[in-house]
RODO-2510 file (C-alpha; in nm, 4 decimals, decimal comma):
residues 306
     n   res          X          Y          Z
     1     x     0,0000     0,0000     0,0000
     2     x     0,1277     0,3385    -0,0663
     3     x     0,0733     0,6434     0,1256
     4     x     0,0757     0,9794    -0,0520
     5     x     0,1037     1,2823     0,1764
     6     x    -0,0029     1,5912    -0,0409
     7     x     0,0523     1,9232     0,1677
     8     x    -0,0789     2,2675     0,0938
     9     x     0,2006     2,4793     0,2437
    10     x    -0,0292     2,8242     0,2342
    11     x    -0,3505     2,6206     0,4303
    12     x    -0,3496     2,7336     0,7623
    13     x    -0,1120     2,8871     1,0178
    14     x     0,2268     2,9090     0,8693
    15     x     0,3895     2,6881     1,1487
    16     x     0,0870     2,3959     1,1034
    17     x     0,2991     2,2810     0,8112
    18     x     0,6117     2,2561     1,0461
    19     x     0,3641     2,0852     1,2601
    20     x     0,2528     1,8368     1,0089
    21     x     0,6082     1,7315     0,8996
    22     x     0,7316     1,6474     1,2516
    23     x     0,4158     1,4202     1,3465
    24     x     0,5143     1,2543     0,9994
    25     x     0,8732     1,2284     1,0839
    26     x     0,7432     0,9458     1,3647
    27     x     0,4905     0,7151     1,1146
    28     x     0,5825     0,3448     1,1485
    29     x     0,4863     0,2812     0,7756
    30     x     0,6945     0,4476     0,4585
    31     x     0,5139     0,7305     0,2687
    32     x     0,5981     0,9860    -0,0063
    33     x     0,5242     1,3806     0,0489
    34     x     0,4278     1,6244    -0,2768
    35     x     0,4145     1,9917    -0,2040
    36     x     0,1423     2,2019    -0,3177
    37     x     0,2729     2,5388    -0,5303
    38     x    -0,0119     2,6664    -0,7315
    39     x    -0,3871     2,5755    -0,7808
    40     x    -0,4779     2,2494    -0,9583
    41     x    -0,1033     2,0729    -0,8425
    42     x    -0,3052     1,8753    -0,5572
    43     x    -0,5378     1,7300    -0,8241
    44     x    -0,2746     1,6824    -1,1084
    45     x    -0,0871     1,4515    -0,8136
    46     x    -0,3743     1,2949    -0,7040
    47     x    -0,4565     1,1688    -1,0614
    48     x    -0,1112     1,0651    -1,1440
    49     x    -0,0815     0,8813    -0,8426
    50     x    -0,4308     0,6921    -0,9171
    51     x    -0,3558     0,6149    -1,2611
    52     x    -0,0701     0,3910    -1,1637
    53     x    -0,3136     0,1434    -1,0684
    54     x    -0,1552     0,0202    -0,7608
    55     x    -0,3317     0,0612    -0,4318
    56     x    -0,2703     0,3998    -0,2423
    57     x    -0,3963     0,6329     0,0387
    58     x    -0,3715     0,9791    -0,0463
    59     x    -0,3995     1,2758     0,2312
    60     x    -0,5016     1,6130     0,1200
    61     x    -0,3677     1,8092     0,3776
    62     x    -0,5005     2,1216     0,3934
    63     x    -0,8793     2,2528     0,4095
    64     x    -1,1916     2,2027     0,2444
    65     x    -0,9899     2,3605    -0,1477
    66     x    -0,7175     2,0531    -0,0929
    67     x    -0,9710     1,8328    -0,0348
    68     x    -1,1608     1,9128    -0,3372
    69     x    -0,8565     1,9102    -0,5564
    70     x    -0,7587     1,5851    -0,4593
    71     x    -1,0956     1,4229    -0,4788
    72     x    -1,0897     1,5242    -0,8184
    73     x    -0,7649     1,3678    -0,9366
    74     x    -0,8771     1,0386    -0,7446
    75     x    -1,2173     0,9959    -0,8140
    76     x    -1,3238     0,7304    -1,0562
    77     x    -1,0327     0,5179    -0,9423
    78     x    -1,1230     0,1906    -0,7312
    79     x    -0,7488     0,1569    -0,5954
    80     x    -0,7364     0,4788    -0,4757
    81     x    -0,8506     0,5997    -0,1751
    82     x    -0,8889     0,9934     0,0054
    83     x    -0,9056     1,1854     0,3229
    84     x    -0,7760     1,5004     0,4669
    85     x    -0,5705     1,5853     0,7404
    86     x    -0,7373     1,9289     0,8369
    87     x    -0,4532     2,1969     0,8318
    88     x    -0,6606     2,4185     0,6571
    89     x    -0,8483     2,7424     0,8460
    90     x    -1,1703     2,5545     0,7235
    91     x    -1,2054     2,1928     0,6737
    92     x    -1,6333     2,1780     0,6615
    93     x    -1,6481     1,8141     0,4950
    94     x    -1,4796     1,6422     0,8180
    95     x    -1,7295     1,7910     1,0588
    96     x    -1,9916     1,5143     0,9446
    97     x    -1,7209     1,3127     1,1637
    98     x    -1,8097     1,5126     1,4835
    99     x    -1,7068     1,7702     1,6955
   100     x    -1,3520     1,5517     1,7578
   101     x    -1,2576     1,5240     1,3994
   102     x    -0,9794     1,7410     1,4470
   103     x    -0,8293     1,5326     1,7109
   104     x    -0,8946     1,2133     1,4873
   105     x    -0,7620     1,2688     1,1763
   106     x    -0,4131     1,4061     1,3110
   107     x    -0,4050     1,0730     1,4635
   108     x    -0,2013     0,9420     1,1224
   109     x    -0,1063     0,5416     1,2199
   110     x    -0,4832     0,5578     1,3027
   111     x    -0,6085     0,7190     0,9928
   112     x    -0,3779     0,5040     0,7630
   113     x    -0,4944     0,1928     0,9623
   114     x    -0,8810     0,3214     0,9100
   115     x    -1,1459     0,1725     0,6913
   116     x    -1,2802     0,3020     0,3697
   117     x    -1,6236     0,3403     0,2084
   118     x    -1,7369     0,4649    -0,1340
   119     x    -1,8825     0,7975    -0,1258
   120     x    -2,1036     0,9959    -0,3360
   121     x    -1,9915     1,3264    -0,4911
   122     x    -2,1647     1,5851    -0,6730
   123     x    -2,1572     1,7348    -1,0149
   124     x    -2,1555     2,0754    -1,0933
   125     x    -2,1341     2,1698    -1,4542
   126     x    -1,8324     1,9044    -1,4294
   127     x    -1,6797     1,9713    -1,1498
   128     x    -1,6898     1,7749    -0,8570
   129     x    -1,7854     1,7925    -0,5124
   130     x    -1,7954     1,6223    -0,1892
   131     x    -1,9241     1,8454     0,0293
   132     x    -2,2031     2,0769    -0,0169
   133     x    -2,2755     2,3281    -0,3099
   134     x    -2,4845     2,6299    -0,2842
   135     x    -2,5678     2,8808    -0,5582
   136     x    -2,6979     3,2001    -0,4254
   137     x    -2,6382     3,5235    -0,1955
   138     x    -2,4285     3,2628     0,0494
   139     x    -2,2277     3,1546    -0,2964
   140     x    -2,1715     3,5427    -0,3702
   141     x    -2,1039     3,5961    -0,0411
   142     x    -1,8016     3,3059     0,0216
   143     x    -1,6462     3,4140    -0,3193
   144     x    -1,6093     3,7891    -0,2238
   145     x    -1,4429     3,7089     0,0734
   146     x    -1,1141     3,6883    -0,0723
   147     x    -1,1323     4,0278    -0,2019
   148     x    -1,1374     4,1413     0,1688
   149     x    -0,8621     3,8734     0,3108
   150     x    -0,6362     4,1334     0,4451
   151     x    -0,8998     4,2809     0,6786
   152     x    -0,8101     3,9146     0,8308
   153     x    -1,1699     3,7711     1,0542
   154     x    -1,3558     4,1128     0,9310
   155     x    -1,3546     3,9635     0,5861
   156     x    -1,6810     3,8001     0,5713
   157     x    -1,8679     4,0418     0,7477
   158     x    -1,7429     4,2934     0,4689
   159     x    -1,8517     4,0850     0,1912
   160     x    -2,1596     3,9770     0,4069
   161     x    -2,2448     4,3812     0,3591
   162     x    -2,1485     4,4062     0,0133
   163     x    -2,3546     4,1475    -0,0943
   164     x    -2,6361     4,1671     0,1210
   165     x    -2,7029     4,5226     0,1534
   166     x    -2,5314     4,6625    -0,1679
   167     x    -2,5984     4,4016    -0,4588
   168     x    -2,8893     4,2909    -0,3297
   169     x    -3,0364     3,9799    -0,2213
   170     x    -3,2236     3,7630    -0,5296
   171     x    -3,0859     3,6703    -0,8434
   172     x    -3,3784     3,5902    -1,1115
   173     x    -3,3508     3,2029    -1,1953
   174     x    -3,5126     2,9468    -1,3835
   175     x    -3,5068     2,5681    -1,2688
   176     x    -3,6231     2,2534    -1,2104
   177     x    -3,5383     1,9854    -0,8910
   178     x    -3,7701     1,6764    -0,9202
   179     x    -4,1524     1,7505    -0,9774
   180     x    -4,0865     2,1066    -0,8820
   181     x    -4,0410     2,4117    -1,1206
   182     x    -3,9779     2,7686    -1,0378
   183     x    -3,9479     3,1117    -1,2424
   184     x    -3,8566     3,4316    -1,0456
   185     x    -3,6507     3,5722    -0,8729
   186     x    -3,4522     3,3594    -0,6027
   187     x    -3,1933     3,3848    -0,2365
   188     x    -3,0362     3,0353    -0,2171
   189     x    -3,0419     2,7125    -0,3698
   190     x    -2,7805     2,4337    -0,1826
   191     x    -2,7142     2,0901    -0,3218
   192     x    -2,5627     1,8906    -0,0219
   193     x    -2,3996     1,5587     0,0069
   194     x    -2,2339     1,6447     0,3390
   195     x    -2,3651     1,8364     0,6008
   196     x    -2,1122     2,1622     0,7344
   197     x    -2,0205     2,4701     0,4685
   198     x    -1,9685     2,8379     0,5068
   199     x    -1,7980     2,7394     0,8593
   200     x    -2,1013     2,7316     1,0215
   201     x    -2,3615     2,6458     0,8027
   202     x    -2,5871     2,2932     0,8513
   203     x    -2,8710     2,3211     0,6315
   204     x    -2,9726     1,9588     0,5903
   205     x    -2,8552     1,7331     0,9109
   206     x    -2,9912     1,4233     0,8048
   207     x    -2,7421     1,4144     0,4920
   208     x    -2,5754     1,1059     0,3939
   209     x    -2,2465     1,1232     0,1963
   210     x    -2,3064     0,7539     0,1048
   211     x    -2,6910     0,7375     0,0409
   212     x    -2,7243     0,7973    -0,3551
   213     x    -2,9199     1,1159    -0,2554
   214     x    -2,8620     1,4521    -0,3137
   215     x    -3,0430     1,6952    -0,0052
   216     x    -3,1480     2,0067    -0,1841
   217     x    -3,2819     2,3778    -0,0348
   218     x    -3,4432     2,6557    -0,2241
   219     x    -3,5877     2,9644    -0,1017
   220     x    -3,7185     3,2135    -0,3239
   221     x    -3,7496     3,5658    -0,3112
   222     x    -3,6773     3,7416     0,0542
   223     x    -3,6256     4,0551     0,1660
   224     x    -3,3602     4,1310     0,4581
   225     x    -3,5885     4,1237     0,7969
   226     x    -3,6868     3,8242     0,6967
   227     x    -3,3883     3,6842     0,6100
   228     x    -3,2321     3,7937     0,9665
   229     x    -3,5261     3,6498     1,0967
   230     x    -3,5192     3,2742     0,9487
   231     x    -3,1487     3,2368     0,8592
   232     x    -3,0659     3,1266     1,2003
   233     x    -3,3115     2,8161     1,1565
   234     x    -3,1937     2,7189     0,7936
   235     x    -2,8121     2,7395     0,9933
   236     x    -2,9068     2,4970     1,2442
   237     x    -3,0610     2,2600     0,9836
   238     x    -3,4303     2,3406     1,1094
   239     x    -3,5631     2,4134     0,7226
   240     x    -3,8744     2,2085     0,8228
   241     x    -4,0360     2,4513     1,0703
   242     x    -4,0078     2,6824     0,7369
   243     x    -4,2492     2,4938     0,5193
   244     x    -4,4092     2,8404     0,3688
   245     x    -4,0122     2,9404     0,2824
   246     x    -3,7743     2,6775     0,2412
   247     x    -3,8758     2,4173    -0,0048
   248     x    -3,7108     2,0739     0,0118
   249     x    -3,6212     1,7917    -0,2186
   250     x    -3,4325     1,4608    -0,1878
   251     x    -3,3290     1,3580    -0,5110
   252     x    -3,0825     1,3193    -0,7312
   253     x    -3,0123     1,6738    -0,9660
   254     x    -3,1677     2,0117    -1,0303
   255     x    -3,1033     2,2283    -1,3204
   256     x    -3,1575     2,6338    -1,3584
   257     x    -3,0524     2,9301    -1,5169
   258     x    -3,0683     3,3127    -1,5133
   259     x    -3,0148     3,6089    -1,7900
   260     x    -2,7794     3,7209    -1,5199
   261     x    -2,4193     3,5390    -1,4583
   262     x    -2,4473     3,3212    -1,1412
   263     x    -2,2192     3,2425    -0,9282
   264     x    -2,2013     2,8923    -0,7204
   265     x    -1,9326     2,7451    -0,4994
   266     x    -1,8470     2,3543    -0,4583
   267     x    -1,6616     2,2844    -0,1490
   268     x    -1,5286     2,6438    -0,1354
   269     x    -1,4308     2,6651    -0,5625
   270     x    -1,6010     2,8983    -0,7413
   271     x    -1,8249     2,7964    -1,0722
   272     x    -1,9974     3,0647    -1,2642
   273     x    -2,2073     3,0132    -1,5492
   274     x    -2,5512     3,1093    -1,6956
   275     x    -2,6721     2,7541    -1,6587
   276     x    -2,5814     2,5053    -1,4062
   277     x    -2,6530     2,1536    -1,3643
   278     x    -2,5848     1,9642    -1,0310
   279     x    -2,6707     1,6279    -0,9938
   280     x    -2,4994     1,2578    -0,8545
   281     x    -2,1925     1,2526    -1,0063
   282     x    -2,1695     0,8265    -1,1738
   283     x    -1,8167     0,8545    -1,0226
   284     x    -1,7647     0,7590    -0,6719
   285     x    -1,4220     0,8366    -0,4560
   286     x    -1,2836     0,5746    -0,1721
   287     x    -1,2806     0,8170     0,1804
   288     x    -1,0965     0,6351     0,4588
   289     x    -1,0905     0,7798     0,7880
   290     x    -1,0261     0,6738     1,1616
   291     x    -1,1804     0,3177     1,3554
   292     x    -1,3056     0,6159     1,6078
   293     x    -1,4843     0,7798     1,3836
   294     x    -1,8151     0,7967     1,2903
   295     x    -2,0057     0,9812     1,0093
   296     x    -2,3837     0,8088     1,0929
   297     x    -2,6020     1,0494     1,1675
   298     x    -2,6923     0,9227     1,4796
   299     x    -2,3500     0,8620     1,6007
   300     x    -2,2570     1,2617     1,5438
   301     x    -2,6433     1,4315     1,6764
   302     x    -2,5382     1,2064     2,0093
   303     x    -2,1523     1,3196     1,9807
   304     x    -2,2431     1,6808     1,9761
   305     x    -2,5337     1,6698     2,2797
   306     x    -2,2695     1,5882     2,5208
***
């Protein structure tokens, strides 16, 4: 078995990669390490290392972008297998895992010793997802963060105000999800597979990674107050006391479009298009992750009431 360490130097704190190479300087097991330099290298290594063919365990180290990268490269490929090692400032995907994922998957002999299980991803427009991907004001909102990054924690918030209170909540769109049909003008629309995104965001707590079904959310039309008044609900995943709001659907794609560009984000990577269509990707990707851990449902609600 071989076990491919691929680091993202710029995820996180600058010593967590100094961190990261001293816990690997004590594995009992050989591995191979592949820095990160630009966008796309965690991907192009996590392809070339599946198309060998021979069995390997490959470790996106980094957040929630590394992750996506790397399930990417991998995906498709029955020999290889993917998790993450969460150096990154925001690692959403691992929180199905419970409040102790952190803890867990910097346990390495553990994590390399862990089983696997096929799990679902998403398609959006062709690229792939694990996680969650949402295409409205909380899309615009996580892509203009960066443009604020050196206002450091006030960056959201500032593109929180842009967004909201500047450009303006709905976006007209046109789609389809199942039976249902809508034409007008629209907040948010999120496609999830996992549970966590935006860092503190979990719309749809019953999601299954590994279920063959995609958990879907679509408001339409709001104005602010009563967006400040419900978003707190959709948050905490309680979009069923919203029945005359939120409209749900458990299936497997949804299609829409808009005269206007829109912009969506899959596992933190921006996407923007006229026309979007998400559904169950036919591709699958091998996640292996700690004996400890647990990514049932039931398992994490019980985790996270203690």
């Amino acid at each position: 078995m071989r076990h491919l360490f691929i680091i993202n130097p710029a995820a996180g704190s600058k010593k967590s990669t100094a961190v990261l190479e001293e816990l690997l300087t004590r594995l009992s097991f050989p591995y191979e390490v592949l820095y990160t330099q630009k966008a796309g290298d965690a991907e192009a290594f996590a392809r070339q290392a599946a198309q060998t063919g021979e069995e390997v365990r490959i470790y996106a180290c980094g957040g929630d972008g590394t992750l996506n990268e790397v399930v990417n490269g991998a995906a498709g490929y029955d020999n290889a297998a993917v998790t993450c090692v969460p150096k990154g400032t925001g690692n959403d995907f691992l929180k199905i895992f419970g409040s102790r994922y952190r803890e867990q998957f910097y346990d390495l002999e553990a994590l390399a010793q862990g089983p696997q299980t096929p799990f679902d991803l998403i398609d959006c427009n062709g690229k792939l997802g694990i996680d969650v991907v949402c295409c409205g004001v909380d899309a615009r909102i996580g892509a203009g963060v960066h443009r604020y990054k050196k206002f450091g924690p006030a960056a959201y918030v500032l593109s929180l105000i842009e967004h909201v209170l500047f450009r303006g909540i709905n976006r007209p769109m046109k789609g389809q999800m199942g039976d249902h049909c809508w034409d007008g003008d629209t907040a948010l629309l999120c496609v999830c597979n996992g549970r966590h995104y935006g860092g503190g965001f979990n719309p749809v707590p019953e999601a299954m990674p590994d279920d063959g079904v995609l958990d879907m959310l679509l408001i339409p039309k709001i104005n602010l107050p009563t967006l400040a008044r419900v978003i707190g609900r959709y948050a905490a995943g309680r979009y069923k006391e919203l029945p005359h709001l939120v409209r749900d659907y458990h299936g497997q794609s949804v299609t829409f479009s808009s005269s206007q560009p829109l912009t969506a984000v899959v596992d933190g990577e921006v996407v923007e298009a006229t026309r979007f269509t998400i559904g169950l990707s036919d591709k699958k990707v091998n996640f292996f992750y700690p004996a400890t851990a647990d990514y049932s449902v039931e398992k994490t609600a019980h985790a996270a009431a203690l």
